[in-house]
C-alpha positions in Angstrom: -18.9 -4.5 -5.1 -16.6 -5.7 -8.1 -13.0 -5.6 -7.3 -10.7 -2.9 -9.4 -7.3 -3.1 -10.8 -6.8 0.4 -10.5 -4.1 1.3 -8.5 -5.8 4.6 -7.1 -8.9 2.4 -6.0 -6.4 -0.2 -4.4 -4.5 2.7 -2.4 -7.9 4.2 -1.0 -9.4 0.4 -0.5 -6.1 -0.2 1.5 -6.0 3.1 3.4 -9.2 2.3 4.7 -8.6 -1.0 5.8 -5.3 0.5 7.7 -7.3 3.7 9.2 -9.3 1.2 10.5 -6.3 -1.2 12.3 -6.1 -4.0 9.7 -2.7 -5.0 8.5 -1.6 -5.3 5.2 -0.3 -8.9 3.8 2.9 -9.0 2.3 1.8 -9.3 -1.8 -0.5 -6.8 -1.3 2.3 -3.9 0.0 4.7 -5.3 -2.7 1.5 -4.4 -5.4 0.8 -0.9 -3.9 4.6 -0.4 -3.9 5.2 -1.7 -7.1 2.8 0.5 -8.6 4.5 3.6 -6.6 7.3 2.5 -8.4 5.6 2.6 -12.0 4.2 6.1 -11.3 1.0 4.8 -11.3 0.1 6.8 -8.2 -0.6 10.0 -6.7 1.8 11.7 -4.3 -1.5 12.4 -2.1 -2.2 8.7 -2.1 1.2 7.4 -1.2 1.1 9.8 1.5 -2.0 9.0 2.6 -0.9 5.2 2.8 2.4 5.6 4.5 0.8 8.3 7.3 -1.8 5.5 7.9 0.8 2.8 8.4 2.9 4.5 10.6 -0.2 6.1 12.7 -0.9 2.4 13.3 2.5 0.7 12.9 3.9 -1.3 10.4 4.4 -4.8 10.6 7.2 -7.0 9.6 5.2 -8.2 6.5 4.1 -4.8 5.6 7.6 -3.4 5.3 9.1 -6.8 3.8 6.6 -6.4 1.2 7.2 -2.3 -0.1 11.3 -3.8 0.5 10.8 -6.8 -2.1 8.7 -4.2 -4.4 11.8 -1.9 -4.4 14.4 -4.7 -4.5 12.2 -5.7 -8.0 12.4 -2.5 -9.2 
């Protein structure tokens, strides 16, 4: 399957990967967030990504990466 640079396609590739245990890496939660921050995604989606996270907790690189993204904003 070809990779996408849509942000909606990223958010439900990486809510998958989190509703199945996988972490996030740190560039990857600064691009979701940085797109958040560009309006470039859906109130359902965020949500969607943050309830995941926290159902299977954050780690240190996941929330260092959506802090970078805001701190770039």
């Amino acid at each position: 399957m070809a990779e996408t640079s849509d942000p909606s396609d990223q958010f439900r590739r990486a809510i998958d990967r989190v509703c199945e245990g996988e972490s996030l890496a740190f560039d990857e939660l600064r691009a979701l967030m940085a797109a958040v921050v560009q309006g470039a995604v859906s109130a359902p989606l965020l949500t969607g990504l943050l309830v995941a996270l926290k159902a299977k907790g954050e780690t240190t690189e996941e929330i260092g990466g959506a802090a970078r993204a805001l701190r770039d904003a």
